[in-house]
PQR file of N, CA, C, O and H, with PARSE charges and radii, in Angstrom:
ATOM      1  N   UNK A   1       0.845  -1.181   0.000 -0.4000 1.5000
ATOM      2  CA  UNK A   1       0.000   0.000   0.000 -0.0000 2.0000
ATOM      3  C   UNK A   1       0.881   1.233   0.000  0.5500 1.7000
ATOM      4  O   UNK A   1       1.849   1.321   0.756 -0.5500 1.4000
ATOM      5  N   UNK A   2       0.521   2.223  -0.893 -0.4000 1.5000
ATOM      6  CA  UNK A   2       1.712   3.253  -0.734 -0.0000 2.0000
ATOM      7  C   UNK A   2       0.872   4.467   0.128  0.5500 1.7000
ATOM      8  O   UNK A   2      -0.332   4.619   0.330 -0.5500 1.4000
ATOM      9  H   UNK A   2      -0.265   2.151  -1.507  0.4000 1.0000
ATOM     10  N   UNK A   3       2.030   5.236   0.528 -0.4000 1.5000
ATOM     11  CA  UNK A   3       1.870   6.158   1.803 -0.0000 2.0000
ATOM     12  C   UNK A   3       1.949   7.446   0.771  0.5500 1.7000
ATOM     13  O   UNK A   3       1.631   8.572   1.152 -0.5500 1.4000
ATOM     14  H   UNK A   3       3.009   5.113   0.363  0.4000 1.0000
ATOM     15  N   UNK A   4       2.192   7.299   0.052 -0.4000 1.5000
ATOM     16  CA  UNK A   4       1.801   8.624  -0.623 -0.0000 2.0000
ATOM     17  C   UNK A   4       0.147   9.189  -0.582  0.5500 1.7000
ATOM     18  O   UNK A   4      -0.735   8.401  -0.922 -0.5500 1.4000
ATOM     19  H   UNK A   4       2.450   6.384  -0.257  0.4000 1.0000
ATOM     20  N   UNK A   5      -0.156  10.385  -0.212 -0.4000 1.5000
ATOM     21  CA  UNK A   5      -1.250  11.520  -0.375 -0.0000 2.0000
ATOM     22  C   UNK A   5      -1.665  12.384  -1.759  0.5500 1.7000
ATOM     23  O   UNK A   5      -1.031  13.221  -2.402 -0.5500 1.4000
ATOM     24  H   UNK A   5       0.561  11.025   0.064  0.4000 1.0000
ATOM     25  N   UNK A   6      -2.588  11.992  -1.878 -0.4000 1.5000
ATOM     26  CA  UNK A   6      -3.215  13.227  -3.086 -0.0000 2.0000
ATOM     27  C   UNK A   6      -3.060  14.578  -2.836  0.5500 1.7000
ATOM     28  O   UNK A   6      -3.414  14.914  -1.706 -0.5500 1.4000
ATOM     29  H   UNK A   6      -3.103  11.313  -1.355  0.4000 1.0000
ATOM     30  N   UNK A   7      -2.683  15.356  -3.475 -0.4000 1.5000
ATOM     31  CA  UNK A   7      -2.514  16.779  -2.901 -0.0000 2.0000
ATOM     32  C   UNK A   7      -3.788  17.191  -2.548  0.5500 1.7000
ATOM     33  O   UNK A   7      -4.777  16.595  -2.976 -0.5500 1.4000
ATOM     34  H   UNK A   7      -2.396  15.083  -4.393  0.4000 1.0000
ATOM     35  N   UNK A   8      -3.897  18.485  -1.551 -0.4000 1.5000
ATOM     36  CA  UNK A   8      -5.441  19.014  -1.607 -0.0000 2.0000
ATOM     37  C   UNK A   8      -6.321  19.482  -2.444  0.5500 1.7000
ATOM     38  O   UNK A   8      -6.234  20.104  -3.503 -0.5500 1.4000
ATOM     39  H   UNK A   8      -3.094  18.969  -1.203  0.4000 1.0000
ATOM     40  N   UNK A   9      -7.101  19.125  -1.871 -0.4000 1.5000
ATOM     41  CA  UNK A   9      -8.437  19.756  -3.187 -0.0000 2.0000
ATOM     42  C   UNK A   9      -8.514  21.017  -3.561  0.5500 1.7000
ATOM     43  O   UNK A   9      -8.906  21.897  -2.795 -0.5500 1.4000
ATOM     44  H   UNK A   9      -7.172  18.619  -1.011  0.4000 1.0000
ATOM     45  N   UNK A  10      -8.030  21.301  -5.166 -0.4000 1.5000
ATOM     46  CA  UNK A  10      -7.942  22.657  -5.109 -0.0000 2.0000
ATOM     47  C   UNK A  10      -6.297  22.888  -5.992  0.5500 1.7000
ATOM     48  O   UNK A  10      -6.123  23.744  -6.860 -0.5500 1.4000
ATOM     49  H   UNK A  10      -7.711  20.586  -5.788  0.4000 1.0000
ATOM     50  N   UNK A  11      -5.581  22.228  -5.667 -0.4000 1.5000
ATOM     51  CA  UNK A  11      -4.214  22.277  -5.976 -0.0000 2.0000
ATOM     52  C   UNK A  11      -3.868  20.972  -6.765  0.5500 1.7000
ATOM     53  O   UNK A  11      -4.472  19.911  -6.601 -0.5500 1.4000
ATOM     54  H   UNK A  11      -5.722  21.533  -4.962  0.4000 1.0000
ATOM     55  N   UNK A  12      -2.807  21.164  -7.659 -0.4000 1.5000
ATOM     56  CA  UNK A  12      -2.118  20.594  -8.817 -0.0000 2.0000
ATOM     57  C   UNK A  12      -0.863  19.713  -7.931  0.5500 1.7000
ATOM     58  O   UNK A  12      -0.247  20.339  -7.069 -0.5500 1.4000
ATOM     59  H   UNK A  12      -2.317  22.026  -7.792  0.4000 1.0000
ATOM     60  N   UNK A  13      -0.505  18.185  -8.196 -0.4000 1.5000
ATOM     61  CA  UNK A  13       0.449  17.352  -7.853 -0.0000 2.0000
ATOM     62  C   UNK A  13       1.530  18.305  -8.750  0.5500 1.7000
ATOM     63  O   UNK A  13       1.119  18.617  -9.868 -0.5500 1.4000
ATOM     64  H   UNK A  13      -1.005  17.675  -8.897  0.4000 1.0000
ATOM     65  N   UNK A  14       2.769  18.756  -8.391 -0.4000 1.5000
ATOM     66  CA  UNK A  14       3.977  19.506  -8.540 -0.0000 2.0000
ATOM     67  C   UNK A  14       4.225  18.512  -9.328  0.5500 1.7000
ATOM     68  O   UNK A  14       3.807  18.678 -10.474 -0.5500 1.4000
ATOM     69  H   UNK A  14       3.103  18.502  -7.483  0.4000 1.0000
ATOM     70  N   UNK A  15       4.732  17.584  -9.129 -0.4000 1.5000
ATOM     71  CA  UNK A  15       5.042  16.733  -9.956 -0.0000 2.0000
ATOM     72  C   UNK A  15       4.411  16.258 -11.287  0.5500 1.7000
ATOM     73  O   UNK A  15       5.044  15.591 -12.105 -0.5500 1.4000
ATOM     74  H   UNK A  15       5.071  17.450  -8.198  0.4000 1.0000
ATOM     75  N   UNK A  16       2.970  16.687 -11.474 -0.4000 1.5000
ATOM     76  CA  UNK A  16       2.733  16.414 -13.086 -0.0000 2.0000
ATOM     77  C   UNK A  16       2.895  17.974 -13.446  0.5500 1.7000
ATOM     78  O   UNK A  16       3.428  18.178 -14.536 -0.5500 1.4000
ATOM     79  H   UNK A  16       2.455  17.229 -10.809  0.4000 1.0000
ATOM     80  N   UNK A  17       2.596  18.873 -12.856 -0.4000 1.5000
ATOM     81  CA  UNK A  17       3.154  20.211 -13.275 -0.0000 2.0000
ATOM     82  C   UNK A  17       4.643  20.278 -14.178  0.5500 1.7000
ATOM     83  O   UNK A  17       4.734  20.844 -15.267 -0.5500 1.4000
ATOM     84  H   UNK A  17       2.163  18.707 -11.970  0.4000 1.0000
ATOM     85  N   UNK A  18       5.928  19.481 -13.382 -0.4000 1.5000
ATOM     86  CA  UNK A  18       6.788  19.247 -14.229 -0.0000 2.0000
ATOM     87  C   UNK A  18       6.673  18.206 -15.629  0.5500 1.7000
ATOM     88  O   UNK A  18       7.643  18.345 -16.374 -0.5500 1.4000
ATOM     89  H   UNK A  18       5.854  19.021 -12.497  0.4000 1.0000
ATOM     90  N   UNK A  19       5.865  17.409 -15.998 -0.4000 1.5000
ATOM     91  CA  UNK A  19       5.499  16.647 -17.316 -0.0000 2.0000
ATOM     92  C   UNK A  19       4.771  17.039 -18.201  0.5500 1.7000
ATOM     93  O   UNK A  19       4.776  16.672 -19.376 -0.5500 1.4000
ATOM     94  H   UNK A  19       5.077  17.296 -15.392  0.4000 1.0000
ATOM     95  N   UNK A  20       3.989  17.932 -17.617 -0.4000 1.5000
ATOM     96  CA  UNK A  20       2.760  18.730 -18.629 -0.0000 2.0000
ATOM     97  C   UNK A  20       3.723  19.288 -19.470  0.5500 1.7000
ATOM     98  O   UNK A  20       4.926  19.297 -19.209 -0.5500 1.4000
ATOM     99  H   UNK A  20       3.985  18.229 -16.663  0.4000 1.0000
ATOM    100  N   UNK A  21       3.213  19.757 -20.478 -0.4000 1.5000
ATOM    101  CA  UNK A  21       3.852  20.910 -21.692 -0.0000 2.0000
ATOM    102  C   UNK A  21       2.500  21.131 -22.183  0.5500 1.7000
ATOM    103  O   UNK A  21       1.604  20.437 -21.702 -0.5500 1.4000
ATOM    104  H   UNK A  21       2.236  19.750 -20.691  0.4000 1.0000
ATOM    105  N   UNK A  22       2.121  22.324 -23.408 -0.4000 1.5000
ATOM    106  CA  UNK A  22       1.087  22.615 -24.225 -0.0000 2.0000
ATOM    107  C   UNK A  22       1.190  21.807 -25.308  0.5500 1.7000
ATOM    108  O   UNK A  22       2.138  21.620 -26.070 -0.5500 1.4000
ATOM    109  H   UNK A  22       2.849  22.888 -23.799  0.4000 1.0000
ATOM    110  N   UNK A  23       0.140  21.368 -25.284 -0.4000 1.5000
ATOM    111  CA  UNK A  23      -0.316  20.528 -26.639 -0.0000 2.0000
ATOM    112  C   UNK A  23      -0.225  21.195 -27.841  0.5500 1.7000
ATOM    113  O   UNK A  23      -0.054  20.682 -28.947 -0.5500 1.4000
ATOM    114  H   UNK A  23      -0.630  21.520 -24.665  0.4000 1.0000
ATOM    115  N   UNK A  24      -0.332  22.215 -27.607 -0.4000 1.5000
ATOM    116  CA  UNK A  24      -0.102  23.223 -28.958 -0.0000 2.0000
ATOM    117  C   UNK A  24       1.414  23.914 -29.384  0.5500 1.7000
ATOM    118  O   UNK A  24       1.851  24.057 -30.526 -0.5500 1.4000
ATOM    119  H   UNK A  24      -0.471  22.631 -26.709  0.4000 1.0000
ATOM    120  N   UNK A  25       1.843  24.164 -28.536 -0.4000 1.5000
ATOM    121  CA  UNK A  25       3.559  24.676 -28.597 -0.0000 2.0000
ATOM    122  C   UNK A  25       4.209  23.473 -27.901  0.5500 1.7000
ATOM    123  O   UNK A  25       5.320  23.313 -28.407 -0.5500 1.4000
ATOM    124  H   UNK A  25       1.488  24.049 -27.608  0.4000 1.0000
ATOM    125  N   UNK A  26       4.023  22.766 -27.161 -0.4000 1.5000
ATOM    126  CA  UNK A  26       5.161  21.914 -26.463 -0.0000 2.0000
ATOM    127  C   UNK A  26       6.358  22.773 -25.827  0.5500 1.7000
ATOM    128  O   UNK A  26       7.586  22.693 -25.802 -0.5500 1.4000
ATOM    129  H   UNK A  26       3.121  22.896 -26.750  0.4000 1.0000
ATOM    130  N   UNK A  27       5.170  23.813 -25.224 -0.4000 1.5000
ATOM    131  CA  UNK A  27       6.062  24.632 -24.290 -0.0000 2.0000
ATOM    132  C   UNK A  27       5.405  24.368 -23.257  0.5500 1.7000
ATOM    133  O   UNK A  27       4.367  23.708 -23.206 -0.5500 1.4000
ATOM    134  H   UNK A  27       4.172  23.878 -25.245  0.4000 1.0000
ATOM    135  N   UNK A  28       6.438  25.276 -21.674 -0.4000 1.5000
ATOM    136  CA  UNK A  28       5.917  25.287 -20.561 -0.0000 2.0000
ATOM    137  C   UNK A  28       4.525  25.861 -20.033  0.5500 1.7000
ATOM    138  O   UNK A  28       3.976  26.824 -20.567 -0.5500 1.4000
ATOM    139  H   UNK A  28       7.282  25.812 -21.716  0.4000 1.0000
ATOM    140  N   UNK A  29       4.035  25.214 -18.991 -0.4000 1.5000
ATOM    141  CA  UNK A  29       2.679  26.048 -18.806 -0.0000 2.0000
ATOM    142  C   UNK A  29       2.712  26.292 -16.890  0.5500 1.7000
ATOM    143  O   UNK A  29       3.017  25.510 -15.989 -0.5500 1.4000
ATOM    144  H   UNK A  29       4.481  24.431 -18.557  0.4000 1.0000
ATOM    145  N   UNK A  30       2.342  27.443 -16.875 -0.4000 1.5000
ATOM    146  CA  UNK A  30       2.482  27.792 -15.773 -0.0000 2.0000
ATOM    147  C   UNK A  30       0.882  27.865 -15.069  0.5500 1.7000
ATOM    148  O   UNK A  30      -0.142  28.260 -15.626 -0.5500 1.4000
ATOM    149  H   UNK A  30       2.094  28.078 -17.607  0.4000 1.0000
ATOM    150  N   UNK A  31       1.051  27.301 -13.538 -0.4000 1.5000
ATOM    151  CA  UNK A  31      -0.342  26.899 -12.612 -0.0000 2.0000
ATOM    152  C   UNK A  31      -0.632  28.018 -12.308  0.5500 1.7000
ATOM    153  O   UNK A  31       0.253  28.715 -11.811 -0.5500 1.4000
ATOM    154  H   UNK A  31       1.883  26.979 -13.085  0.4000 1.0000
ATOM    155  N   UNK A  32      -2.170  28.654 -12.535 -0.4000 1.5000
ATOM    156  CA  UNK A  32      -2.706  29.705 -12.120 -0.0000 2.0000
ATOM    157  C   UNK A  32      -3.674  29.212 -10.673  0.5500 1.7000
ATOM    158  O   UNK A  32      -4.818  29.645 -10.809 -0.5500 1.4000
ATOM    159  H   UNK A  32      -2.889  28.088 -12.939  0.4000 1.0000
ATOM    160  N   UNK A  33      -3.541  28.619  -9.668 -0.4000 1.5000
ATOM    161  CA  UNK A  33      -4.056  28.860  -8.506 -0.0000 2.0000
ATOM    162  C   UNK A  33      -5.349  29.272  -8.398  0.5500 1.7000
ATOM    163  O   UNK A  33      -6.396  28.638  -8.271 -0.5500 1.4000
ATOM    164  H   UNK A  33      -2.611  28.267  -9.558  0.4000 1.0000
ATOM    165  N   UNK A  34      -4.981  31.055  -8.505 -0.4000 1.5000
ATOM    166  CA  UNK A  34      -6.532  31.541  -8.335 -0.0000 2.0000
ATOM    167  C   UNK A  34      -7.487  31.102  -9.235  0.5500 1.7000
ATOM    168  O   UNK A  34      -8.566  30.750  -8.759 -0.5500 1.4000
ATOM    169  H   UNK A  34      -4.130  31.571  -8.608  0.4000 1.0000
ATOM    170  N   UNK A  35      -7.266  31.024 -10.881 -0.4000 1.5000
ATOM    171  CA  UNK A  35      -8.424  30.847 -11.993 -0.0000 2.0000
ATOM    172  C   UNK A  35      -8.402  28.816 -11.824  0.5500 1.7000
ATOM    173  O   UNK A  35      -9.420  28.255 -12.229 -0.5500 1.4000
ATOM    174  H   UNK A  35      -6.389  31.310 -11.268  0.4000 1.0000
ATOM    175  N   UNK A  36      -7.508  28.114 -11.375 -0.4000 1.5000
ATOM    176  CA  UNK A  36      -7.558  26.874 -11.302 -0.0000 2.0000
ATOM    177  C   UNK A  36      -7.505  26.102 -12.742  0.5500 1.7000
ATOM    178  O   UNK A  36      -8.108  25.139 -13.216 -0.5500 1.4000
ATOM    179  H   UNK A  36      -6.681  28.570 -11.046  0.4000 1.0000
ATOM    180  N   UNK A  37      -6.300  27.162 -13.296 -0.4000 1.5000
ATOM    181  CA  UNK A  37      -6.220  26.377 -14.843 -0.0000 2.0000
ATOM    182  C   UNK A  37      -4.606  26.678 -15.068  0.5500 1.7000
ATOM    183  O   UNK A  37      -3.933  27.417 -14.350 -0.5500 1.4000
ATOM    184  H   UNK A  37      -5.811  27.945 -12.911  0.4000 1.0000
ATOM    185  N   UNK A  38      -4.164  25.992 -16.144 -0.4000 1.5000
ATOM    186  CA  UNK A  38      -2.469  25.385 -16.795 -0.0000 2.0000
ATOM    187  C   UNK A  38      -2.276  26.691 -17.970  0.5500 1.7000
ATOM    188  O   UNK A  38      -2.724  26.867 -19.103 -0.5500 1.4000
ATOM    189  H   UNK A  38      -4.711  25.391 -16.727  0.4000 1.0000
ATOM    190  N   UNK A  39      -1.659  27.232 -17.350 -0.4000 1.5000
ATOM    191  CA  UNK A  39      -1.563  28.850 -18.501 -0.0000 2.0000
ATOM    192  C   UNK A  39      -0.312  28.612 -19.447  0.5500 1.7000
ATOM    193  O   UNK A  39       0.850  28.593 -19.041 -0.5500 1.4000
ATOM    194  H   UNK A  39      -1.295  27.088 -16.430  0.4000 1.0000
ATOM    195  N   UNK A  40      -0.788  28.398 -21.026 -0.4000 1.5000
ATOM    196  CA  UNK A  40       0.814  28.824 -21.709 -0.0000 2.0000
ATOM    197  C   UNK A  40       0.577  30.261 -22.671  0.5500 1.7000
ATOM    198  O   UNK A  40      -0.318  30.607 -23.442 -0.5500 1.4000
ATOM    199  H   UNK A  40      -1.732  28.413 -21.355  0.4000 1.0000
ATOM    200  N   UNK A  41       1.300  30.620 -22.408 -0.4000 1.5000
ATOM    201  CA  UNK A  41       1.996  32.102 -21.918 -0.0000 2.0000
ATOM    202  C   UNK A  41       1.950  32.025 -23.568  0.5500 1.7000
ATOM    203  O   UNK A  41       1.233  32.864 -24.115 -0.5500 1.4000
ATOM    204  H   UNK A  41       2.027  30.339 -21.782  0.4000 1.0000
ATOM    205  N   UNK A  42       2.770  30.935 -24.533 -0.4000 1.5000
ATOM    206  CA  UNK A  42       3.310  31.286 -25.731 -0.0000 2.0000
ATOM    207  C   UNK A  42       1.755  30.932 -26.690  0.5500 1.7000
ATOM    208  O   UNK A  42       1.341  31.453 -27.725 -0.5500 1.4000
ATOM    209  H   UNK A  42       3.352  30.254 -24.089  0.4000 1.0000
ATOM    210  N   UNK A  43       1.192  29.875 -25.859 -0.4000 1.5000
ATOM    211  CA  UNK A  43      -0.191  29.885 -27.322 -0.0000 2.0000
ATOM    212  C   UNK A  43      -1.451  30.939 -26.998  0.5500 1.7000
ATOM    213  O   UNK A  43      -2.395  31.136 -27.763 -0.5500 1.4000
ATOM    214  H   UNK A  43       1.529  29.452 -25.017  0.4000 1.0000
ATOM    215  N   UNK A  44      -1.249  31.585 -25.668 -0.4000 1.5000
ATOM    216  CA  UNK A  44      -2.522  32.584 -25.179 -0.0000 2.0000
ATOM    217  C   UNK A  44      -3.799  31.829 -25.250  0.5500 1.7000
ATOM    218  O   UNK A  44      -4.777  32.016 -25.974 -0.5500 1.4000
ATOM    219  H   UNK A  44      -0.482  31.425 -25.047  0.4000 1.0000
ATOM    220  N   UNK A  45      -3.567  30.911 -24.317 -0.4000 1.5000
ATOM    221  CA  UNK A  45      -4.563  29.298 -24.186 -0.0000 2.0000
ATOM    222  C   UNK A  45      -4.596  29.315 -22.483  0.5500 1.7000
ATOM    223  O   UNK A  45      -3.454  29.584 -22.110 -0.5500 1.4000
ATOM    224  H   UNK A  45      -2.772  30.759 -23.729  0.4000 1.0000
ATOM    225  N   UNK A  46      -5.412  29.141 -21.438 -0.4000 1.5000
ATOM    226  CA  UNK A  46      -5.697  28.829 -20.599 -0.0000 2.0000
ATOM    227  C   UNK A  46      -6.561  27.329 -20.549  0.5500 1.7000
ATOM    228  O   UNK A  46      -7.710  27.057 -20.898 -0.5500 1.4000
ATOM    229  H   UNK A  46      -6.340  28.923 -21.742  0.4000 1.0000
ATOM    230  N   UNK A  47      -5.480  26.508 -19.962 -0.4000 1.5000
ATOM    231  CA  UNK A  47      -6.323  25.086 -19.814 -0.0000 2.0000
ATOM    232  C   UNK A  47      -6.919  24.970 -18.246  0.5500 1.7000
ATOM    233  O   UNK A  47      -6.338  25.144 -17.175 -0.5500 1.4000
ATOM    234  H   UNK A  47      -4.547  26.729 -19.679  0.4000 1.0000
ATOM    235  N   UNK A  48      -8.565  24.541 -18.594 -0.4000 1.5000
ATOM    236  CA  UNK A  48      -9.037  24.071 -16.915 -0.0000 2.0000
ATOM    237  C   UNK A  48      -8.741  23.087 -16.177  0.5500 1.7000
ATOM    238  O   UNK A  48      -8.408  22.073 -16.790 -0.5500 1.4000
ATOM    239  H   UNK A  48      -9.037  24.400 -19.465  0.4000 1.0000
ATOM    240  N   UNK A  49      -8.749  23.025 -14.870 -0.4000 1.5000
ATOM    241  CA  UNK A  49      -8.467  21.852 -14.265 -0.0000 2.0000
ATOM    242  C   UNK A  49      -9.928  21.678 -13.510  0.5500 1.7000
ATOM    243  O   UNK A  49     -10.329  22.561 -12.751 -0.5500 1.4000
ATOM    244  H   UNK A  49      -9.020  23.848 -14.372  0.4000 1.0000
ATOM    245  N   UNK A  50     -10.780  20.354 -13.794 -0.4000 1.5000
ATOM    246  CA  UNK A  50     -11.470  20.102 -13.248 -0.0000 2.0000
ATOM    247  C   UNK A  50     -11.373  18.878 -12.257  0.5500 1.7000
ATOM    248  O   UNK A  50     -10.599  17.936 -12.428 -0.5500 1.4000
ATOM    249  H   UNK A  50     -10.454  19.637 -14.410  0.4000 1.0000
ATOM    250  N   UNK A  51     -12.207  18.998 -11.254 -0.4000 1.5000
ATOM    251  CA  UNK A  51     -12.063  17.912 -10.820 -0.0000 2.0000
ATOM    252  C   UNK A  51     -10.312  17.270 -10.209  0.5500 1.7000
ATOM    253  O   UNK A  51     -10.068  16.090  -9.957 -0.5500 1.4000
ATOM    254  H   UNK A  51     -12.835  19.763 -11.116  0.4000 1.0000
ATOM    255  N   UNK A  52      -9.431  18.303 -10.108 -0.4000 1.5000
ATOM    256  CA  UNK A  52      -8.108  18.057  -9.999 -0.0000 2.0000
ATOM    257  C   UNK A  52      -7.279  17.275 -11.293  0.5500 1.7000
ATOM    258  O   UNK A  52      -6.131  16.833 -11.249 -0.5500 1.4000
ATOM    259  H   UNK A  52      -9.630  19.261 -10.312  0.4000 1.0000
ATOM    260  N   UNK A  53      -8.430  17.242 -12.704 -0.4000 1.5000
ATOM    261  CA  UNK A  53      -7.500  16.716 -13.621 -0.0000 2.0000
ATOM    262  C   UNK A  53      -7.459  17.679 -15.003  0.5500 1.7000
ATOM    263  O   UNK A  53      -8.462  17.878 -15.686 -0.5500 1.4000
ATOM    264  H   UNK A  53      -9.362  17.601 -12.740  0.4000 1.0000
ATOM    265  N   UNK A  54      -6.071  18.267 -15.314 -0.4000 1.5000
ATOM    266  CA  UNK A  54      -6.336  19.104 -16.219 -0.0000 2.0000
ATOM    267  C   UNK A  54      -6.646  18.580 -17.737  0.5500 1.7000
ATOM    268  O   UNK A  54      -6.165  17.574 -18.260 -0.5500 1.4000
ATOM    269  H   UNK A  54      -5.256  18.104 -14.758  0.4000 1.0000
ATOM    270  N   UNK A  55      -7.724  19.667 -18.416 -0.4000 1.5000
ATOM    271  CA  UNK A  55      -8.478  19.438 -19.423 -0.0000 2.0000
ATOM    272  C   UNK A  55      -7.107  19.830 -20.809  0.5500 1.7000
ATOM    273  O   UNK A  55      -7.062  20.988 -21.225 -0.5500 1.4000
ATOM    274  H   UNK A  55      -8.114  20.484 -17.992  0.4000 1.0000
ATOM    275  N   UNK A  56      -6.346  19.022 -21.248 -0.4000 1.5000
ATOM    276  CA  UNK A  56      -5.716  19.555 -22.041 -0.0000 2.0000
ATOM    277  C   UNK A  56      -5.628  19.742 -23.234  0.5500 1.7000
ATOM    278  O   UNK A  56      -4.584  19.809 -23.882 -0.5500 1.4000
ATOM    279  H   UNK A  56      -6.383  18.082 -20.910  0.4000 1.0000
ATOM    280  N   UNK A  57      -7.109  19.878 -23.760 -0.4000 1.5000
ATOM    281  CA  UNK A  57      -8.149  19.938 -24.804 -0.0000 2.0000
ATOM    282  C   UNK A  57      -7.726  21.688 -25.689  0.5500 1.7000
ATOM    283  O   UNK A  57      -7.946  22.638 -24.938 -0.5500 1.4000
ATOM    284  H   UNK A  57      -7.957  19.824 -23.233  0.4000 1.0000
ATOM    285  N   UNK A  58      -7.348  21.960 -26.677 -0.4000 1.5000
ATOM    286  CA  UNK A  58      -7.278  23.264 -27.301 -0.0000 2.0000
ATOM    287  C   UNK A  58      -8.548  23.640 -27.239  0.5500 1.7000
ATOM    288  O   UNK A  58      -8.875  24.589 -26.527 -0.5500 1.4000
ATOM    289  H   UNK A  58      -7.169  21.188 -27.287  0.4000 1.0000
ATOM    290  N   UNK A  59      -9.304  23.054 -27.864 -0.4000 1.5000
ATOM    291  CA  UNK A  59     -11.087  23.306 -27.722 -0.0000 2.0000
ATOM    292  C   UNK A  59     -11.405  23.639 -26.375  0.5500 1.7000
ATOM    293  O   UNK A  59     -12.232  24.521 -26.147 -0.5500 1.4000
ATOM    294  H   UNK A  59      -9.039  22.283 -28.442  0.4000 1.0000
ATOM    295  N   UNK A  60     -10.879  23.074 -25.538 -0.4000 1.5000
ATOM    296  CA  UNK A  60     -11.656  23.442 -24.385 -0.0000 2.0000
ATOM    297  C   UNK A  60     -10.710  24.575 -23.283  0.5500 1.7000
ATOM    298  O   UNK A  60     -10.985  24.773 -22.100 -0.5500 1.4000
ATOM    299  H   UNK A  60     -10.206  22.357 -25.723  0.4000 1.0000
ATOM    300  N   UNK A  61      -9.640  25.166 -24.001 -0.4000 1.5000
ATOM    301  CA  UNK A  61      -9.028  25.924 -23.197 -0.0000 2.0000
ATOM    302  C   UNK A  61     -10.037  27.899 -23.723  0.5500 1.7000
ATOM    303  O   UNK A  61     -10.782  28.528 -24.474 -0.5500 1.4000
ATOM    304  H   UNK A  61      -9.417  25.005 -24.963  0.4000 1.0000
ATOM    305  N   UNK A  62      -9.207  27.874 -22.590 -0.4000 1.5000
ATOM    306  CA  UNK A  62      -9.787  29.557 -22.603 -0.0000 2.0000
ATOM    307  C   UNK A  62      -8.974  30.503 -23.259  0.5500 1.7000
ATOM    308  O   UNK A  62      -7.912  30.605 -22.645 -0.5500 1.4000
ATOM    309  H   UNK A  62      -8.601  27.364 -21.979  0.4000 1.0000
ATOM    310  N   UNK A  63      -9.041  31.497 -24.593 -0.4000 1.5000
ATOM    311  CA  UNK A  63      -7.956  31.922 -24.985 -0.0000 2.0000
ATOM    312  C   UNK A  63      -7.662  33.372 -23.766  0.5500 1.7000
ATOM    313  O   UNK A  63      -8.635  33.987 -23.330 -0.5500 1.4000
ATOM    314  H   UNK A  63      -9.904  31.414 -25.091  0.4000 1.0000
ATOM    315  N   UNK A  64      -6.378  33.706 -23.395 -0.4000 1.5000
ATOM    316  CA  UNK A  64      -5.871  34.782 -23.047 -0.0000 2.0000
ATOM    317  C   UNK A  64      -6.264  36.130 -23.847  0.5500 1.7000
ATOM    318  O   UNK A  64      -6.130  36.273 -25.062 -0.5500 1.4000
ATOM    319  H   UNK A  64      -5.587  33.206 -23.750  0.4000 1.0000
ATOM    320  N   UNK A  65      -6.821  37.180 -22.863 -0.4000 1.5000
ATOM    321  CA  UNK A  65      -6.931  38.495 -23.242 -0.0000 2.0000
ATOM    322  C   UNK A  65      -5.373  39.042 -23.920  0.5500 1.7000
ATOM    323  O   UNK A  65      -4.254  38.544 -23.793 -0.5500 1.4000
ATOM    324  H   UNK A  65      -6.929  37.063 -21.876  0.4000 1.0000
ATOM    325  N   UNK A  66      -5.797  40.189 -24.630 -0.4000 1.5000
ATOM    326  CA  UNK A  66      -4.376  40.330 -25.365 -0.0000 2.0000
ATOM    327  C   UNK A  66      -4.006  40.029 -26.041  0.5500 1.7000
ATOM    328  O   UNK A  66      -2.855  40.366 -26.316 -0.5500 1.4000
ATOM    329  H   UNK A  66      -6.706  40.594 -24.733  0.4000 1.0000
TER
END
């Protein structure tokens, strides 16, 4: 049985944070906390995280103002 914990509800495992990239650039994406979504900066794409699992759907991301 492993002793490892799910992170809290609400927050992203650090560790898939480092494996993620954008599906669209295969660049980095940085955790927005407050909006609770995977931000890349270079496609102006906001991905949701529902349910603690992020949606890494182009269709279903939010594009960035700007």
């Amino acid at each position: 049985m492993s002793t490892e914990t799910a992170p809290p509800a609400g927050t992203v495992d650090p560790r898939l944070l480092e494996i993620l990239v954008c599906p669209v650039t295969k660049g980095p994406l940085r955790y927005d906390r407050e909006k609770n979504e995977l931000v890349s900066e270079r496609a102006g794409l906001a991905y949701p995280i529902r349910d603690g699992i992020p949606i890494m759907l182009p269709d279903e991301a939010r594009k960035l103002a700007g």
